[in-house]
C-alpha positions in Angstrom: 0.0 0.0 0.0 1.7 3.4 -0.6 2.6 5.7 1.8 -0.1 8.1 0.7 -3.2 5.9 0.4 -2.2 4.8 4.3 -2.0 8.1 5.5 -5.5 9.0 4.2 -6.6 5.7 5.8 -5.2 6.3 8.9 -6.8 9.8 9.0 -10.2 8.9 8.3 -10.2 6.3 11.3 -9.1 9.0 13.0 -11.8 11.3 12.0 -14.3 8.4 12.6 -13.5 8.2 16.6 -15.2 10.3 19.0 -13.7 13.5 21.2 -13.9 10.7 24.1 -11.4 8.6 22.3 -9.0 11.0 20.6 -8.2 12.4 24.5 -7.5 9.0 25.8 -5.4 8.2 22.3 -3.8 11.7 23.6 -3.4 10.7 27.1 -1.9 7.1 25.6 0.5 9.0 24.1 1.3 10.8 26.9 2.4 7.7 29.1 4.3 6.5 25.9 6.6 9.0 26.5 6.5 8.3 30.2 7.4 4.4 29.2 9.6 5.7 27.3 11.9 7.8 30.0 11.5 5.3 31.8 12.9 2.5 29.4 16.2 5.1 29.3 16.1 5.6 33.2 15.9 1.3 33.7 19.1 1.2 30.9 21.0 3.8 32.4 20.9 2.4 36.1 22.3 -0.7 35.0 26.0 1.0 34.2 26.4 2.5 37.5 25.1 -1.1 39.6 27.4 -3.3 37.5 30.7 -0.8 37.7 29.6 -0.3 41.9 30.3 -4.7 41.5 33.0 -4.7 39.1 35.1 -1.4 40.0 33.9 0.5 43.2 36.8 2.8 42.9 36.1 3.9 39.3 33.1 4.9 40.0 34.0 6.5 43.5 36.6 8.6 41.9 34.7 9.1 38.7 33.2 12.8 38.5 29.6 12.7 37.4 29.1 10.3 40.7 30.1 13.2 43.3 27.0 14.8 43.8 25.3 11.7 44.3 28.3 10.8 47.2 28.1 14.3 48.5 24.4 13.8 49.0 24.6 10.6 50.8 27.5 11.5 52.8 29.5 8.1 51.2 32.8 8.1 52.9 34.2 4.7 50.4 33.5 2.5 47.3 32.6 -0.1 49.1 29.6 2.0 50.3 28.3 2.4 46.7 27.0 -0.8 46.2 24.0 -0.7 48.5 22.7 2.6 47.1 23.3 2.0 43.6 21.4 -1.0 44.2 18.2 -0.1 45.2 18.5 2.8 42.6 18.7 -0.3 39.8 15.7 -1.9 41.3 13.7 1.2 41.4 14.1 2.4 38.0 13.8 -1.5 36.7 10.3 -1.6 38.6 9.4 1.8 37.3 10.3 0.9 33.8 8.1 -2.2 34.2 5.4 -1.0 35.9 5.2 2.0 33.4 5.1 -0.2 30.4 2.3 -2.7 31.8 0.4 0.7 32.5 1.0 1.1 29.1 0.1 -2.2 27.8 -3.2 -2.3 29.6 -4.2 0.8 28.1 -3.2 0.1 24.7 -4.9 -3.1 24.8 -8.1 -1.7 26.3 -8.5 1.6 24.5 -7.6 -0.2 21.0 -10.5 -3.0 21.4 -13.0 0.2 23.1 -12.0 1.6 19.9 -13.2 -1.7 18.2 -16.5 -1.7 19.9 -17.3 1.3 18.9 -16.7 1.4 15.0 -18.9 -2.2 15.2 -21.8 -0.4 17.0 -21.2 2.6 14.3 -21.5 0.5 11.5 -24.4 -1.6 12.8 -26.8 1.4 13.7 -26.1 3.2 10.9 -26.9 0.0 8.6 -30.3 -0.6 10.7 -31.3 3.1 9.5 -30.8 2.2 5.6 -33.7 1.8 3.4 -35.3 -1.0 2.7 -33.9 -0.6 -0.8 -30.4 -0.4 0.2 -30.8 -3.7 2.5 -32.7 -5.7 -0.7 -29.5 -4.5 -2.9 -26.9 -5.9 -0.9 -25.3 -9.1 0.5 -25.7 -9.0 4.1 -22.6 -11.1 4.5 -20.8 -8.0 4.0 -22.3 -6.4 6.8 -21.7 -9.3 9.4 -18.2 -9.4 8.0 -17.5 -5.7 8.4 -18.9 -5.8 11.9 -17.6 -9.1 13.4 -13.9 -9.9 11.8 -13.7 -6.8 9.9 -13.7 -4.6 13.0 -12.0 -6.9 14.7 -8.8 -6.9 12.0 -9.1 -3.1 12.0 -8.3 -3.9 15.3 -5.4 -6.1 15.9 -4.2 -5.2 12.2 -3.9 -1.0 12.0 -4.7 0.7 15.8 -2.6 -2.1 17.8 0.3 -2.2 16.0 -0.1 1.5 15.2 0.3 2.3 18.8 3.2 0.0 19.2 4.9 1.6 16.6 4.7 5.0 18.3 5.7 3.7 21.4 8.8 1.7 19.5 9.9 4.7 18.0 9.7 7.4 21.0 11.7 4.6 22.9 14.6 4.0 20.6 14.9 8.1 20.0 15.0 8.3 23.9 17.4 5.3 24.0 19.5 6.6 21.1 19.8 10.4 22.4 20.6 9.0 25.6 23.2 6.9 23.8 24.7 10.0 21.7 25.3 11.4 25.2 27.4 8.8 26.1 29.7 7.9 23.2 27.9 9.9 19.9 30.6 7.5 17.1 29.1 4.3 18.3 25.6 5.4 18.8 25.0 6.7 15.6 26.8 3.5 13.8 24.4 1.0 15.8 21.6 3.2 14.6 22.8 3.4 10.7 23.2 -0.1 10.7 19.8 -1.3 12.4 18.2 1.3 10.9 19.3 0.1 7.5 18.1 -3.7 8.3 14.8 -2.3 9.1 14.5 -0.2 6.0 15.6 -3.4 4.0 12.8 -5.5 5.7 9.9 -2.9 5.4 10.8 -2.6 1.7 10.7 -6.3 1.1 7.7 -6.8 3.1 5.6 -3.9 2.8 4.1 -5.3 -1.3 3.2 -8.5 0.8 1.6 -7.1 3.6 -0.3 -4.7 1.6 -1.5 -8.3 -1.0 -2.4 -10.2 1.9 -4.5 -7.5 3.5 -6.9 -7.5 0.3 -6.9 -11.2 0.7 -7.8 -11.2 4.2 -10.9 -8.7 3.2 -12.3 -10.2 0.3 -12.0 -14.1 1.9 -13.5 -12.9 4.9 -16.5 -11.8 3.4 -16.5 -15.3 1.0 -16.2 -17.3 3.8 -19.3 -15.7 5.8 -21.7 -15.9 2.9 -21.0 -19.5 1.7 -22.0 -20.3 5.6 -24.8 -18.0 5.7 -26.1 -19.3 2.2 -24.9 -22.5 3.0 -26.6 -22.8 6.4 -29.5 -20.1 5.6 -30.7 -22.4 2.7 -29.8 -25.7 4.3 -33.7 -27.0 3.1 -32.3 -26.3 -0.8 -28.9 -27.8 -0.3 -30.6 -31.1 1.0 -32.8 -31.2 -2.2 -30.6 -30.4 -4.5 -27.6 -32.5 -3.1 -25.3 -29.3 -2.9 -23.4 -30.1 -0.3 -19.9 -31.1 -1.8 -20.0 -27.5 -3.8 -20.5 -25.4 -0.9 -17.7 -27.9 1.2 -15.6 -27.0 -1.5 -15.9 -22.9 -2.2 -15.8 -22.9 1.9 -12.9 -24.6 2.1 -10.8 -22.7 -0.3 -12.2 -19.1 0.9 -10.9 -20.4 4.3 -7.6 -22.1 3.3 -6.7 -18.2 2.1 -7.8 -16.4 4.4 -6.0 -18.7 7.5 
C-alpha cells in the first residue's frame, strides 16, 4: 500500500473516533513517553550497579558520581553498592510497571475503539432503506462488523500504537546513547536502521497483498455459511453439499 493511500486511511479512522477517544489516544501518548523515559532511566541504572560490583573505585573517583556521594555523605567505594542498588531496582520496577500501565491501556482503549466502529456501523446499517438492505449481500455487513472490525483492530490501531511507542523509545534510548559515546551510537543506529529499512521494503508489497486477501476471503467465507446454512432445506434437495464444502474450504484455506 503506498505511503499516501495509508495516511488517508489512517486519517479517516481518526476522523471516525469520538472527542472521548481522541483524549484518551492523547493521554496514551502521553504515558508513551513516560514508558519511554523510563525504558532510558531502567538502561541507564544498570552501568552505575554493574561498575559499583565490578570497579567501586572507578566509579567512586569518577566525577559525574560526586553529587550523588556528597548527597549521601558516602565516605568509600565499598559504600556504593547498596545505594546504587536499590537505585537499579527502582528504575527497573518503574520501567516495568510503566510499560504494563501502558500495555493495559493500549490493549483496552484499542479493542474500546473496536467496539465502537462495530456499533457505528451496525446502527447506521439498521437506518438504511429498505432498498439499500434488498441490494446488498448481508454477509458484508456481518463481516464488516464481526472480523472486519476486529482486524481493523489487531491489524492498524494495535500495532499503530506499538509503533509510536517503539519509535519514541529507541529516540529516547538513542539520544541517551549520543550522550554517552555519539561514534558508536549513531553507527548501531545506521546499521539497524538500515536492516529495518531493507525489511519494510521487502515486506511492505506483501503485507499490503495479503491484507486485500484477508478482506475479500473474509466476506467469501461468511456468505458461503450464511447461504450454506440459511438455505440448508435447498442444499438437502438439491444435493449441494460437496459444492459449498468445496468454495468454503478454499475461501478459508486463504484467508488462515
Amino acid at each position: 500500500m503506498p505511503n499516501s493511500t495509508l495516511l488517508q486511511t489512517l486519517v479517516r479512522l481518526w476522523r471516525h473516533l469520538s472527542p472521548r477517544r481522541k483524549k484518551q489516544y492523547l493521554i496514551l501518548f502521553f504515558v508513551m513517553v513516560l514508558a519511554s523515559l523510563a525504558e532510558v532511566i531502567s538502561i541507564g541504572a544498570v552501568l552505575p550497579f554493574l561498575g559499583a560490583l565490578a570497579a567501586p573505585e572507578r566509579i567512586f573517583d569518577h566525577p559525574m558520581a560526586q553529587p550523588f556521594i556528597n548527597a549521601l555523605n558516602l565516605t568509600g567505594p565499598e559504600q556504593l553498592l547498596l545505594p546504587l542498588t536499590i537505585v537499579f531496582i527502582i528504575g527497573a520496577l518503574g520501567s516495568g510497571v510503566t510499560r504494563l500501565l501502558f500495555l493495559w491501556l493500549q490493549t483496552r482503549l484499542s479493542f474500546a475503539t473496536g467496539a465502537d466502529f462495530g456499533f457505528n456501523i451496525y446502527h447506521r446499517t439498521l437506518y438504511q432503506p429498505y432498498s439499500v438492505h434488498a441490494s446488498r449481500n448481508s454477509s458484508e455487513v456481518i463481516a464488516g462488523i464481526s472480523n472486519k472490525v476486529n482486524a481493523v483492530v489487531g491489524l492498524t490501531v494495535l500495532p499503530l500504537t506499538t509503533i509510536i511507542s517503539s519509535i519514541l523509545m529507541m529516540a529516547a534510548i538513542l539520544l541517551a546513547l549520543l550522550v554517552v559515546d555519539p561514534m558508536i551510537a549513531g553507527t548501531a543506529f545506521a546499521g539497524f536502521g538500515s536492516i529495518y529499512i531493507v525489511i519494510m521494503s521487502a515486506t511492505r508489497r506483501i503485507l499490503s497483498r495479503d491484507g486485500s486477501v484477508i478482506n475479500s476471503e473474509t466476506t467469501r467465507v461468511l456468505k458461503v455459511l450464511q447461504e450454506g446454512l440459511g438455505g440448508i432445506r435447498d442444499v438437502l434437495i438439491d444435493g449441494t453439499q460437496t459444492i459449498y464444502s468445496r468454495i468454503y474450504r478454499i475461501a478459508d484455506l486463504r484467508l488462515r
